[in-house]
Structure formats: structure tokens, C-alpha cells
C-alpha positions as CSV (number, residue, x, y, z in Angstrom):
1,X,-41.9,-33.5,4.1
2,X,-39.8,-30.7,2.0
3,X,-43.2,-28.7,2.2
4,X,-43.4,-28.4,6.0
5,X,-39.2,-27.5,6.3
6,X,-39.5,-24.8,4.0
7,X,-42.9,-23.6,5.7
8,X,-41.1,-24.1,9.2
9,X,-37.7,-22.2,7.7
10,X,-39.9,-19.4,6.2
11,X,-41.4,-18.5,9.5
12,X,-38.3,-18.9,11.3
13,X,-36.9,-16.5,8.5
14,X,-39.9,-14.2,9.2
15,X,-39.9,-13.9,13.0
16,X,-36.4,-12.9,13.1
17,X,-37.1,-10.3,10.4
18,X,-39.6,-8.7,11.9
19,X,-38.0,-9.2,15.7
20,X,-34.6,-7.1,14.2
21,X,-34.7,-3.7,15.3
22,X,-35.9,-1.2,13.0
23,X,-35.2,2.4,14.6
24,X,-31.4,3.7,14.7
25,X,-29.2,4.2,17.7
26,X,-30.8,7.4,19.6
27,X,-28.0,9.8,21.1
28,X,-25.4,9.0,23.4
29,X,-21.6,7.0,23.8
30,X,-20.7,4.1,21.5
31,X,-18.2,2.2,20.7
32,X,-16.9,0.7,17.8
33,X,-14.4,-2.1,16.3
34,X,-13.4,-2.5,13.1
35,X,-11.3,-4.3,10.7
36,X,-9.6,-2.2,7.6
37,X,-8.7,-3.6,4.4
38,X,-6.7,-1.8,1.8
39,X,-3.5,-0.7,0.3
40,X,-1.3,2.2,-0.6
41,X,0.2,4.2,-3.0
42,X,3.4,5.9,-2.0
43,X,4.3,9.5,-3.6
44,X,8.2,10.2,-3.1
45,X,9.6,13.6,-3.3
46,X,13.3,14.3,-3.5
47,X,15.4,16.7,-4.7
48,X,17.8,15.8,-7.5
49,X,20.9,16.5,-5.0
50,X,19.8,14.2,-2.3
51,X,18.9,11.7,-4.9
52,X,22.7,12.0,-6.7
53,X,23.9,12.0,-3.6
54,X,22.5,8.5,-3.1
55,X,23.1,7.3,-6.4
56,X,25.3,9.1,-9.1
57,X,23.6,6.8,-11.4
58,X,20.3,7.9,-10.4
59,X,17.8,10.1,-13.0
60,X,14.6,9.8,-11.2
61,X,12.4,8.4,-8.1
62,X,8.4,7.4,-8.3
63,X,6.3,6.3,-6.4
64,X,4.5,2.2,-6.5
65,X,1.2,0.7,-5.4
66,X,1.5,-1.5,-2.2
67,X,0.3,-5.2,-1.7
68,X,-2.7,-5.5,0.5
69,X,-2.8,-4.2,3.9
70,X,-4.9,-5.2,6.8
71,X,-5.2,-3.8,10.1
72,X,-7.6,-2.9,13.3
73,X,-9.5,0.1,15.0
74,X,-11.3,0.9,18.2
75,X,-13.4,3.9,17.8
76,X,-15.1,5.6,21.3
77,X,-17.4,8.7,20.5
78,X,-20.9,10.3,20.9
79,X,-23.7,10.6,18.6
80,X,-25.3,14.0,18.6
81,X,-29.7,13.3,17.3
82,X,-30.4,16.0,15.4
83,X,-34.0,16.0,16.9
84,X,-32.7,15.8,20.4
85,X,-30.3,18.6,20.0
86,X,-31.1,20.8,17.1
87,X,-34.3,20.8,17.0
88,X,-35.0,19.3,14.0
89,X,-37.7,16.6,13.2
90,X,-37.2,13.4,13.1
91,X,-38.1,13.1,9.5
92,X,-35.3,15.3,8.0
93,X,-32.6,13.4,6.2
94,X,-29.8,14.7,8.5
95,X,-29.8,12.8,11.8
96,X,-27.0,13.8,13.6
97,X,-23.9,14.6,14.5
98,X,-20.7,12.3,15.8
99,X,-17.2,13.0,17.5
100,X,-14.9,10.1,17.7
101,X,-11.8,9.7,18.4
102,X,-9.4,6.5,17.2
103,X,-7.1,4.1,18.1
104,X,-5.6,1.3,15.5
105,X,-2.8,-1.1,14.3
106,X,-1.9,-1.7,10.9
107,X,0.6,-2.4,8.5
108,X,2.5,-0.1,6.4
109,X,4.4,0.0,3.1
110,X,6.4,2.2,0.8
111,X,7.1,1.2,-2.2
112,X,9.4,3.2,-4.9
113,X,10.8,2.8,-8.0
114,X,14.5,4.6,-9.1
115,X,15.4,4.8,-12.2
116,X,19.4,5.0,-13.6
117,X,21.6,5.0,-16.0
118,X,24.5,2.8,-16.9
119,X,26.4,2.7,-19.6
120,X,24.0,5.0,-21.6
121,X,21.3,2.2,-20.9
122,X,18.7,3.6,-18.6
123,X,16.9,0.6,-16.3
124,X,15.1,0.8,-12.9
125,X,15.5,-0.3,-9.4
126,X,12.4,-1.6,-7.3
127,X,12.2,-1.3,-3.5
128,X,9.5,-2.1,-1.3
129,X,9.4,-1.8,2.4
130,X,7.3,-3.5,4.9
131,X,6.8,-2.3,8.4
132,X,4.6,-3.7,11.4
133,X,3.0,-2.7,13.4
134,X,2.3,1.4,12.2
135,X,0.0,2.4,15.4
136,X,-2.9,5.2,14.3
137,X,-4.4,7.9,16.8
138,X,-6.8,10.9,16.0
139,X,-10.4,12.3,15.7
140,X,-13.1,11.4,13.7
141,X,-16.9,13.6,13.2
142,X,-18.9,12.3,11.3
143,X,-22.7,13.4,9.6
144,X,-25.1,11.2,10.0
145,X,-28.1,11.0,7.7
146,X,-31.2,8.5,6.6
147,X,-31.8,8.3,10.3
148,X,-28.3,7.6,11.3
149,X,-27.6,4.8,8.5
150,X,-25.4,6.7,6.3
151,X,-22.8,8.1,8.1
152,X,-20.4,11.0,6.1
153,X,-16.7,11.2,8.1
154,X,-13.2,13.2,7.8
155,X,-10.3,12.1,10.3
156,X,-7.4,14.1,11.4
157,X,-4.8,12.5,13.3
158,X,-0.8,10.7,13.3
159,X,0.2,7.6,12.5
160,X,3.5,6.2,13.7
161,X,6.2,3.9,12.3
162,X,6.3,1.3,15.2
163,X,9.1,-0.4,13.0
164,X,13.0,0.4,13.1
165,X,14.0,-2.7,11.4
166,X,11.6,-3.0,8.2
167,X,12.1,-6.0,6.0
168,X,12.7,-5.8,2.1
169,X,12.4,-6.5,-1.4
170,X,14.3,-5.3,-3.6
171,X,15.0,-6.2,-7.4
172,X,15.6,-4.7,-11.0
173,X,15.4,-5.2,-14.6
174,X,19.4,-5.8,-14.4
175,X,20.3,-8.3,-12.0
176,X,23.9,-8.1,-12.7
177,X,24.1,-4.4,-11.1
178,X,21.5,-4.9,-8.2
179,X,20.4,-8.7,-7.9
180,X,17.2,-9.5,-5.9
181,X,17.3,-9.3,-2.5
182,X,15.0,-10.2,0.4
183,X,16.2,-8.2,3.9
184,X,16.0,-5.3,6.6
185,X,17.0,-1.7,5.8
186,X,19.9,-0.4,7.3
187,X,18.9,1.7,10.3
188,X,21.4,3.0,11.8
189,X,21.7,3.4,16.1
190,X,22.3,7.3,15.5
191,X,19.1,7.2,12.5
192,X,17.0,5.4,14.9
193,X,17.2,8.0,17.0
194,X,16.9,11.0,15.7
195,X,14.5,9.5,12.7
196,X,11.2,11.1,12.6
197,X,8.4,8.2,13.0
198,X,5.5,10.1,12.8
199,X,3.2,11.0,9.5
200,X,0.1,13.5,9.9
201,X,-2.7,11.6,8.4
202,X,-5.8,13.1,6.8
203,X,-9.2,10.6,5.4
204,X,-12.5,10.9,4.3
205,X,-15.1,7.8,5.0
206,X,-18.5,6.6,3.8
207,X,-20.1,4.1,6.4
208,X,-23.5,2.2,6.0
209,X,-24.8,1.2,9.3
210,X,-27.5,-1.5,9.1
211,X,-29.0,-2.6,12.8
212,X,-28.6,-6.1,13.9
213,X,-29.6,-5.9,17.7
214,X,-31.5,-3.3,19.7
215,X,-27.7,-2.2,20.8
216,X,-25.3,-3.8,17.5
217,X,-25.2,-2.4,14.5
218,X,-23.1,-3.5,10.9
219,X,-21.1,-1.6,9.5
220,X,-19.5,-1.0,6.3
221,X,-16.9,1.4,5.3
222,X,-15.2,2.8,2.3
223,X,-12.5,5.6,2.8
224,X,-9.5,7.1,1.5
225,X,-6.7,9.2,3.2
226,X,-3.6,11.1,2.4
227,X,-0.5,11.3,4.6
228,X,2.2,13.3,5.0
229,X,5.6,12.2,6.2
230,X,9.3,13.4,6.3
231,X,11.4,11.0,7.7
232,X,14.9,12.9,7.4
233,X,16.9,10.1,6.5
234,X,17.5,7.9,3.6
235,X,16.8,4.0,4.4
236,X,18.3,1.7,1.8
237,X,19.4,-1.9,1.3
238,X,22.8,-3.1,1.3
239,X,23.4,-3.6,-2.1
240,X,22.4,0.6,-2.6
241,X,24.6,1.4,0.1
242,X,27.4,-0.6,-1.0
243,X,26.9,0.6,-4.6
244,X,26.8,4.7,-3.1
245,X,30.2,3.6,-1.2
246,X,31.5,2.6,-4.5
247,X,30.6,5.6,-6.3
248,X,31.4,7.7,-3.0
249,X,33.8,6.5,-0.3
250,X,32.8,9.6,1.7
251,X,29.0,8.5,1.7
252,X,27.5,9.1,5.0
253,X,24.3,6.9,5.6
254,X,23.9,9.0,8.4
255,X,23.7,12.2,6.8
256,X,20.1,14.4,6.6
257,X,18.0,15.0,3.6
258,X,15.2,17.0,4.8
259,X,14.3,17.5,1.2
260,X,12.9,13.8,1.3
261,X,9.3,13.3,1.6
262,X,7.9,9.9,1.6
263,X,4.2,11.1,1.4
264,X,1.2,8.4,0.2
265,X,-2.4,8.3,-0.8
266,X,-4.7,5.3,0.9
267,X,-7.8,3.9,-0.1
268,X,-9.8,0.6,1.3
269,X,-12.5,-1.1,2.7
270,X,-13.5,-1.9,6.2
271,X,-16.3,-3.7,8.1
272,X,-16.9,-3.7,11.8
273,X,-19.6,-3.4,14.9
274,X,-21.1,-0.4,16.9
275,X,-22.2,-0.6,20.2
276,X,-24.2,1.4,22.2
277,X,-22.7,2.1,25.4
């Protein structure tokens, strides 16, 4: 009785092996959805006035790994055959040629670290904020090669903070000067208006494509991207704030530090479907 299942689930096995499609899409529109998987790792820049103007106690500000991030993409572009419009045989490794352009949702995160001084004993402060939902736009080509499965890709595009009321952590390695504390920044009416939401967003991509239907294919991603992003104001907790009031009662939370840069490097997995349209 085991003998004829396995028989009967070996040639079930083998007529939908051999009944998968085995040539790659052929040129034309497709479309494609995927799910990302990743983190970040955020690389302040301030200058040493901006950041005593925040904190007289302050010496230094670096830059933390995030928790994982998750988020989703719609991709809608054309394949370019290299055989169909360069010329080229179908044998040669490059197969063609792809412009997409990109539309997603994710989460965000920066996460910094300041360290201070107090009372000659130096110790650091931990902040990470949260935002959702960060919406990313742009353009994709991508090189296509081993007869379209390996795909090669650099992006160009925005991302935007979505967010004006991020939640929190914050802690230290002296709670009796900055406790832990779980909340949402302090964004101001006049910040939230005149704060600058948008990052230029650069990434490079590796995709394996492996075909599934005679119009689905898998796919499989690994990428990493940098972003750039100046958002002109200083967005801190309460406890920060009140301690910068302390310290200064002419602090202005609304004041501009253009000299802050809030820039981050990304790296992550993804795994979606392509469609031939």
C-alpha cells in the first residue's frame, strides 16, 4: 500500500515538474508585488553647536541599528529582450533590459545614541523613534541576465515621513538623570509645518526570478540603500526638552538647525510575484 502512494506521489511530483514553464518572461509590461524585510542603521550628523545647544551636557551623537522593519511595494515596468531589441542571441548571458518605476509603504526608524557628561562622569542617552507609515516613490532599471533569472537593479527615488507624531523609547545608563520613557516626540504645530518630510533614497538590488506559471514568476531579493535626509528641526522627548529648559530657559524647540542630518544606510530581504501583463 506505501509502495503505490509513493509511486502515485512521485508521478504527481513529476507531471507538475515537467508541466512548470521553463523559458523566461519574453518582452513587454509587468507587474510586480512584493514584501521587504529589513532594518536600518541611522548615521547622525550634527555640529557640536547645535548639539550644545540641545544639551550643554552633551559630547557626542552616533548613530544605532534599528529593530526589524517590514513593509510593501508595487512595481509596474517593461522588460527590454536583449534578442528582440539589441540584436543579440538568445544564448548570451545578458537578457535584457528593465525600467520600473515604484510605489511602497513601510516603516521607519532612527535610532541614536548621545553621550554626556555629568559630574565628570560621562554616560549615554538612547533614543529610538518609530514612524508609520514612510511612503516610497521612484525608478528602478534593472539588467537582466541567465535569460532574465538574475536580475542586477539600482533605484533612485524619495521616501517620505507620513508620521508627525512618532512614538518613542527612550532610556540611559543613569536613570536618575533621564529615566525610561515610552511616548511621542514633541512636534510642534509651527515644526510640523515647515519640517522637511522627504529623504532622497538611493539602492542597489540582486533579484532571482524562478518561473512558477507561464505568466508568475518568484522572486527573491536582496538590496541595500542609503538615504539622505535633513529634517531642519530637532525632535526630542520631553524629558530632553525639559532638561535643555533647565539648562536654558531661552531654549526654543522651534528653532532651525540645518546643520542636522539624519542620514541612514538600509539593508534587507524581500520576496514577491511578477506578472506578465
Amino acid at each position: 500500500m506505501k509502495y503505490h502512494s509513493t509511486r502515485k506521489l512521485f508521478a504527481f511530483l513529476l507531471i507538475l515538474t515537467t508541466s512548470l514553464p521553463l523559458a523566461a518572461f519574453g518582452s513587454g509590461f509587468h507587474l510586480q508585488l512584493k514584501a521587504d524585510f529589513g532594518g536600518t542603521m541611522t548615521l547622525p550628523s550634527i555640529s557640536d553647536e547645535s548639539l550644545f545647544y540641545l544639551n550643554s551636557r552633551a559630547t557626542a551623537m552616533s548613530g544605532m541599528p534599528s529593530n526589524l522593519l517590514m513593509g510593501g511595494k508595487v512595481e509596474v515596468g517593461y522588460i527590454f529582450r536583449s534578442h528582440d531589441f539589441l540584436g543579440l542571441k538568445k544564448s548570451n548571458p545578458f537578457s535584457g533590459l528593465g525600467l520600473f518605476a515604484y510605489l511602497g509603504f513601510s516603516q521607519g526608524n532612527t535610532s541614536q545614541k548621545i553621550t554626556a557628561v555629568e559630574a565628570n562622569e560621562p554616560f549615554d542617552i538612547f533614543i529610538s523613534v518609530n514612524f508609520l507609515p514612510v511612503v516610497e516613490f521612484g525608478l528602478t532599471g534593472k539588467a537582466y541576465f541567465l535569460d532574465n533569472k538574475l536580475a542586477v537593479g539600482l533605484s533612485a527615488g524619495g521616501k517620505m515621513i507620513a508620521d508627525m507624531t512618532p512614538e518613542y523609547l527612550c532610556y540611559s545608563t543613569v536613570p536618575d538623570i533621564i529615566p525610561t520613557e515610552i511616548g511621542r516626540v514633541i512636534v510642534t504645530e509651527d515644526m510640523m509645518s515647515k519640517m522637511n518630510p522627504f529623504m532622497f533614497s538611493a539602492r542597489f538590488s540582486l533579484e532571482y526570478n524562478i518561473h512558477i506559471l507561464p505568466t508568475t514568476e518568484l522572486v527573491l531579493g536582496l538590496g541595500g540603500g542609503y538615504n539622505i535626509y535633513r529634517p531642519l528641526y530637532l525632535t526630542v522627548p520631553p524629558s530632553l526638552l525639559n532638561m535643555a529648559i533647565a539648562d536654558n530657559p531661552d531654549f526654543d524647540i522651534n528653532r532651525k538647525h540645518p546643520d542636522y542630518w539624519l542620514n541612514s544606510f538600509d539593508i534587507g530581504v524581500s520576496i514577491g510575484l511578477s506578472f506578465k501583463l
